[in-house]
N, CA, C and O of each residue as an XYZ file, in Angstrom:
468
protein
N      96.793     46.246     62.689
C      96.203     47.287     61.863
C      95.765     48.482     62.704
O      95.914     49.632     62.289
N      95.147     48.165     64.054
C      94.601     49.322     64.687
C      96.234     50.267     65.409
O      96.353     51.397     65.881
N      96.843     49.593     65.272
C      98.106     50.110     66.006
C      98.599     51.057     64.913
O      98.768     52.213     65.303
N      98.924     50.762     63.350
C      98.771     51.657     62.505
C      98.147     52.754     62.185
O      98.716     53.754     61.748
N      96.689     52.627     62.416
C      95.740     53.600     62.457
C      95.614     54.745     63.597
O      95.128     55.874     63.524
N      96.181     54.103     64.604
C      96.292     54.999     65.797
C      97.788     55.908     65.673
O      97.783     57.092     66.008
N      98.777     55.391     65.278
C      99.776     55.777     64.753
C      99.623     57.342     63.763
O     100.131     58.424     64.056
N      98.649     56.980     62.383
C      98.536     57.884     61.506
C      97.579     58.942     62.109
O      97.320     59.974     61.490
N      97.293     58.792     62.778
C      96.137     59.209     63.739
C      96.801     60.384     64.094
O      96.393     61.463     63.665
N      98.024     60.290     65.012
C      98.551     60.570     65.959
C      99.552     61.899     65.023
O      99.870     62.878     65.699
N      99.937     61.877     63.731
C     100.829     62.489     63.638
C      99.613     63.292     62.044
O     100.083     63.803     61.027
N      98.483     63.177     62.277
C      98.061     63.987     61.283
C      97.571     65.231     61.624
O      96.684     65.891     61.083
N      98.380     65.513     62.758
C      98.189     67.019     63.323
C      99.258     67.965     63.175
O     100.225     67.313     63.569
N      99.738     69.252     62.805
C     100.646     69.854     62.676
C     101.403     69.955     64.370
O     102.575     69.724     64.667
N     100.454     70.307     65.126
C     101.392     70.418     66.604
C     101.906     69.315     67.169
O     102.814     69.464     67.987
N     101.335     67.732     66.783
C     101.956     66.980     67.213
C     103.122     66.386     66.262
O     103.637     65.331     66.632
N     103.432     66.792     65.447
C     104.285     67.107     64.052
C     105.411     67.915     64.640
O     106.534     67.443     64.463
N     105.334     68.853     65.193
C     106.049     69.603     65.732
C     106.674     69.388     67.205
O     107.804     69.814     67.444
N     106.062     68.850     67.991
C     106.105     68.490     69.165
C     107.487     67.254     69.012
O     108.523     67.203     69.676
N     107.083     66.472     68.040
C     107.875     65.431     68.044
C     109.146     65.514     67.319
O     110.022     64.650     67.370
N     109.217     66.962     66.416
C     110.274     67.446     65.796
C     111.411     67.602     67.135
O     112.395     66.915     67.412
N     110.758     68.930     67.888
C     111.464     68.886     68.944
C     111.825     67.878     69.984
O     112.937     67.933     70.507
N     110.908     66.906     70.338
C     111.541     65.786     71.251
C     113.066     64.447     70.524
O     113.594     63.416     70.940
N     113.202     65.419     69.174
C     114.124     64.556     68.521
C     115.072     64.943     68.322
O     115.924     64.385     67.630
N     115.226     66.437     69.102
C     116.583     67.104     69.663
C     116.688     66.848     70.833
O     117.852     66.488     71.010
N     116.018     66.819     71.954
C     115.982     66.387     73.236
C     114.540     66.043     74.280
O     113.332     65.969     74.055
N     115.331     65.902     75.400
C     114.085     65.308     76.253
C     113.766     67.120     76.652
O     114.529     68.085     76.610
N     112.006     66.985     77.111
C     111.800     68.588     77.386
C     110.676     67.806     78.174
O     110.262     66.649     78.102
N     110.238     69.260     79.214
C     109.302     69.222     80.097
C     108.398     70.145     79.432
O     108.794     71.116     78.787
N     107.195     69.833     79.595
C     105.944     70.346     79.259
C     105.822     72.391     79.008
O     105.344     73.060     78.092
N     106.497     72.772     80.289
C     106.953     74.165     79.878
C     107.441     74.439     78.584
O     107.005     75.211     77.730
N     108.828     73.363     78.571
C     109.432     73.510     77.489
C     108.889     73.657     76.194
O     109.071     74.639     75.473
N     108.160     72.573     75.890
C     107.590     72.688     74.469
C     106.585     73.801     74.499
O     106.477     74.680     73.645
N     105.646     73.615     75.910
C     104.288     74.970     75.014
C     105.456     76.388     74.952
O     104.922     77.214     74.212
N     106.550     76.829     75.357
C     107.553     78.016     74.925
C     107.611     77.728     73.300
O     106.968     78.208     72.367
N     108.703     76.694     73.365
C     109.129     76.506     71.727
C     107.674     76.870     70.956
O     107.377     77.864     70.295
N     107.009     75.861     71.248
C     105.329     76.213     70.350
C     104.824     77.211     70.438
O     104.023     77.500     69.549
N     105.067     78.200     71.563
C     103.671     79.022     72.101
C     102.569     78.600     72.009
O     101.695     79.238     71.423
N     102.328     77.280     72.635
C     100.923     77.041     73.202
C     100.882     76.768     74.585
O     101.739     76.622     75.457
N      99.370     76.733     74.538
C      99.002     76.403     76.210
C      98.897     74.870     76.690
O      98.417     73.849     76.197
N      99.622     75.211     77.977
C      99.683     73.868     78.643
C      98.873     72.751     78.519
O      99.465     71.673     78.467
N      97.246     72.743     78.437
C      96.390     71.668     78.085
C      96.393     71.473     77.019
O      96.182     70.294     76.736
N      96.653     72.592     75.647
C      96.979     71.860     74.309
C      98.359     70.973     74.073
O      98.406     70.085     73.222
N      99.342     71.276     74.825
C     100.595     70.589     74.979
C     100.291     69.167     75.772
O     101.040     68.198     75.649
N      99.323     69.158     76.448
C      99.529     67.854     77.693
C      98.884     67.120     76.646
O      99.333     65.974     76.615
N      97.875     67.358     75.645
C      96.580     66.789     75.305
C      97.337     65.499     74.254
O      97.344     64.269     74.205
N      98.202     67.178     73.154
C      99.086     66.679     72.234
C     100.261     65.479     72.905
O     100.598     64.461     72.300
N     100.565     65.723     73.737
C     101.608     64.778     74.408
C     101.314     63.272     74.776
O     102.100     62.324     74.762
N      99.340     63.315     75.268
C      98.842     62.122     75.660
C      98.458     61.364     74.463
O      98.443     60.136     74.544
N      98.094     62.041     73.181
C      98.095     61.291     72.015
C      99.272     60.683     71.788
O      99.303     59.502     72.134
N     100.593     61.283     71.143
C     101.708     60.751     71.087
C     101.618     59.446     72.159
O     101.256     58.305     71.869
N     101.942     59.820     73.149
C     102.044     58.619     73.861
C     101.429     57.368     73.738
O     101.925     56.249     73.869
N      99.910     57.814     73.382
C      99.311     56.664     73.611
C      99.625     55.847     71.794
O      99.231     54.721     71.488
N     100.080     56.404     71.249
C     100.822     56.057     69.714
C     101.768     55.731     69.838
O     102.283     55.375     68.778
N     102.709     55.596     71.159
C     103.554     54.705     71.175
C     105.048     55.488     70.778
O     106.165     54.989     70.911
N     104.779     56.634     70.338
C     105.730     57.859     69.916
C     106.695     58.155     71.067
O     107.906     57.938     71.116
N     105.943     58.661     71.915
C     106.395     59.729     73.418
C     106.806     58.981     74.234
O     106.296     57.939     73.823
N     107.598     58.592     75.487
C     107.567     58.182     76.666
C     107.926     59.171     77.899
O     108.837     59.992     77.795
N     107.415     59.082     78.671
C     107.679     60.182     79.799
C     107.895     59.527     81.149
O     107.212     58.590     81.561
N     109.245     60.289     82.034
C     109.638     60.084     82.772
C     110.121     60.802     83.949
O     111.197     61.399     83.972
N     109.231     60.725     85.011
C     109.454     61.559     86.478
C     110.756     61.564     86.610
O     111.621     60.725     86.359
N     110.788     63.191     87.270
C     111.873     63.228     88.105
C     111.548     64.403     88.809
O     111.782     65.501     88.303
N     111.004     64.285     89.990
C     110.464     64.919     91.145
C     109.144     64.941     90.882
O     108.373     64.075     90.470
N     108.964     66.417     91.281
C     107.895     67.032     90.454
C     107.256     67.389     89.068
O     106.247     67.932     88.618
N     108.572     66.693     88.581
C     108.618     67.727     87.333
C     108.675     65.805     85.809
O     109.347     64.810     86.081
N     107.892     65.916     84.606
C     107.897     65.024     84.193
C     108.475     65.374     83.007
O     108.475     66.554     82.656
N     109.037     64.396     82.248
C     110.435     64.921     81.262
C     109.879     63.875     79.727
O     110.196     62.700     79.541
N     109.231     64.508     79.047
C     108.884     63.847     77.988
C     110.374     63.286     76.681
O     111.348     64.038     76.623
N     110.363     62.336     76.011
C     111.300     62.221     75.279
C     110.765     61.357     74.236
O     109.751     60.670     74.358
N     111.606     61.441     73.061
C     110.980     59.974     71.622
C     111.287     58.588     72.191
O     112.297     58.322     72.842
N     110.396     57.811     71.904
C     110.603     56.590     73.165
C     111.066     55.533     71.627
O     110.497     54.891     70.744
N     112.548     55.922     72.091
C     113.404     55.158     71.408
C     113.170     53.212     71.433
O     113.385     52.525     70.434
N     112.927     52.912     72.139
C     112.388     51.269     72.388
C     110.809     50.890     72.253
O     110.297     49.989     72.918
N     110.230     51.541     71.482
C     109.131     51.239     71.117
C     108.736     50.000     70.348
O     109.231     49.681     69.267
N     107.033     48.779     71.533
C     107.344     47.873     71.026
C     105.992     47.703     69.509
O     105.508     46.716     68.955
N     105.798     49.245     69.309
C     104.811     49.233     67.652
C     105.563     50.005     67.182
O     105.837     51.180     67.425
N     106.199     48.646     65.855
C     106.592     48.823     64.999
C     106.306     50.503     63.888
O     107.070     51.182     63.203
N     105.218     50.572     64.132
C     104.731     50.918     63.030
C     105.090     52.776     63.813
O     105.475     53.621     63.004
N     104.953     53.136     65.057
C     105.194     53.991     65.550
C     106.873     54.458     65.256
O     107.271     55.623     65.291
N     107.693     53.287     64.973
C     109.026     52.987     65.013
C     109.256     53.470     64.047
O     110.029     54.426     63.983
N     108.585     52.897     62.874
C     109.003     52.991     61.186
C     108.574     54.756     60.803
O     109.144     55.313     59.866
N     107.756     55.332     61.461
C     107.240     56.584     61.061
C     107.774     57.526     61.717
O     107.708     58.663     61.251
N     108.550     57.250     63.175
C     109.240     58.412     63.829
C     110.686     58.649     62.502
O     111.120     59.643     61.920
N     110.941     57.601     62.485
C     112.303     57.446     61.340
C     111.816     58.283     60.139
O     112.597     59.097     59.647
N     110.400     58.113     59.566
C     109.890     58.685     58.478
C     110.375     60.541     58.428
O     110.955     61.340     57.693
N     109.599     60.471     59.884
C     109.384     62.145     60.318
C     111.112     62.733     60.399
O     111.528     63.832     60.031
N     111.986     61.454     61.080
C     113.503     62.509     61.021
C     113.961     62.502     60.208
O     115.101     62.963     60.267
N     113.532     62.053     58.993
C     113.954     62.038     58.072
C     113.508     63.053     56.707
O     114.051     63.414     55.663
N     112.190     63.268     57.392
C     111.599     64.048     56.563
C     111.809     65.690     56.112
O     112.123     66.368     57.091
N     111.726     66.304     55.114
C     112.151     67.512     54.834
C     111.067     68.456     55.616
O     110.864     69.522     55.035
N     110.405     68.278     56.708
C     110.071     69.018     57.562
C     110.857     70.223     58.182
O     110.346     70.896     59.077
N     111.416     70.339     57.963
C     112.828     71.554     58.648
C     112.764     73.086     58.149
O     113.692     73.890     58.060
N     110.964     73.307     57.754
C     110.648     74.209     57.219
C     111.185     75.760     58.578
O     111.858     75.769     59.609
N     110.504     76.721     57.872
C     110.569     78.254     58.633
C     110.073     77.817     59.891
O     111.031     77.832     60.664
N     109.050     77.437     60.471
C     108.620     77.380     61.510
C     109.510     76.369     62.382
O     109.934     76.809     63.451
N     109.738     75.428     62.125
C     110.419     74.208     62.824
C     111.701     75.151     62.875
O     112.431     74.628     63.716
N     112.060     75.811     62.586
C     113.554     76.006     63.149
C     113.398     77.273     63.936
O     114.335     77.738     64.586
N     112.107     77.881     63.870
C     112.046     78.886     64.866
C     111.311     77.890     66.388
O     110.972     78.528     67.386
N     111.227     77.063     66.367
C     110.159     75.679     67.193
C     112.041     75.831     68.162
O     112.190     76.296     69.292
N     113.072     75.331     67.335
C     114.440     74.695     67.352
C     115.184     75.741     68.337
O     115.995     75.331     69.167
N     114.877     77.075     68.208
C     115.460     78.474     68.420
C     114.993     78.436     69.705
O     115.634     78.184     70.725
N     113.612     78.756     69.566
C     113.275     79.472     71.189
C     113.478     77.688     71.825
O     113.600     77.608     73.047
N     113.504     76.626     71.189
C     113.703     75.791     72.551
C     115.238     75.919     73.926
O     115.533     75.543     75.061
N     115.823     76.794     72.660
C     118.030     76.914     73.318
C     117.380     77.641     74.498
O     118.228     77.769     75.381
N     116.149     78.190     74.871
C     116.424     79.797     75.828
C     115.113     79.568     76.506
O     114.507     80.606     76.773
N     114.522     78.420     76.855
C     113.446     78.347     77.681
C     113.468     79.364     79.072
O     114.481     79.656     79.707
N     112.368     79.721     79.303
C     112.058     80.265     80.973
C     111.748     79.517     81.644
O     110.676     78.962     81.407
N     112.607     79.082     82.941
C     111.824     78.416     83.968
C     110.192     78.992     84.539
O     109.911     80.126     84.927
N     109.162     77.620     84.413
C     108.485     78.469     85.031
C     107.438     78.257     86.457
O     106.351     78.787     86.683
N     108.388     77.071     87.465
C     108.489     76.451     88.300
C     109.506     76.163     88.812
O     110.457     75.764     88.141
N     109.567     76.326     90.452
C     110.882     75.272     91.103
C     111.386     74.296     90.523
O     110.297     73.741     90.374
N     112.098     73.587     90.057
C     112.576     72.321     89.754
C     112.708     72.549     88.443
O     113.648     71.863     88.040
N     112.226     73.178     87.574
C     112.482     73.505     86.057
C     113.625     73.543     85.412
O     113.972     73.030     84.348
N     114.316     74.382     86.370
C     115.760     74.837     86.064
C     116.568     73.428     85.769
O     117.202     72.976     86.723
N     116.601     72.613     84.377
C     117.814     71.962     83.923
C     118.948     72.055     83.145
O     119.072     72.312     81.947
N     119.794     71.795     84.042
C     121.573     71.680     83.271
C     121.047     71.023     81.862
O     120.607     69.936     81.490
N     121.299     72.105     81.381
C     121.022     71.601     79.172
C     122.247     71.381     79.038
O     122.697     71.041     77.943
């Protein structure tokens, strides 16, 4: 039950709503999303450490640089059943596809940033 609750928890925020829209086109680094979003880095890390800890997010080094993605092998269910909810959902409003847009044309904005998309 608490795994549920932490779950609904987790996605009754519009930015982390959004956040996870985009990690369900691809894996992105923290730059990446606060661009797509235009937010700031500690509202992006904050939003990112919720997800995660909901079992949503998984993130994975590579150098310096850490590469968030939808953590497809998730072992709460309930995180499982609601990511499916969300891609499924008619969320694909005005904003989410401008979220979709500026993600094609990110700025590096660190050494190591620069990834072959």
């Amino acid at each position: 039950m608490q795994d549920l609750i932490k779950a609904l928890k987790a996605l009754s925020d519009e930015t982390r709503l959004r956040i996870l829209k985009i990690l369900l086109v691809r894996e992105c680094c923290v730059c990446e999303i606060m661009q797509a979003l235009d937010i700031s880095q500690s509202r992006t890390s904050r939003n990112l450490r919720i997800l995660q800890n909901a079992g949503f997010v998984e993130r994975q080094r590579n150098g310096a640089w850490i590469f968030y993605s939808v953590n497809r092998q998730t072992v709460n269910r309930h995180a499982t059943s609601l990511t499916e909810l969300l891609r499924n959902s008619p969320l694909s409003d005005k904003v989410l596809a401008q979220d979709k847009e500026k993600l094609k044309h990110p700025v590096p904005i660190g050494p190591g940033c620069e990834q072959n998309r």
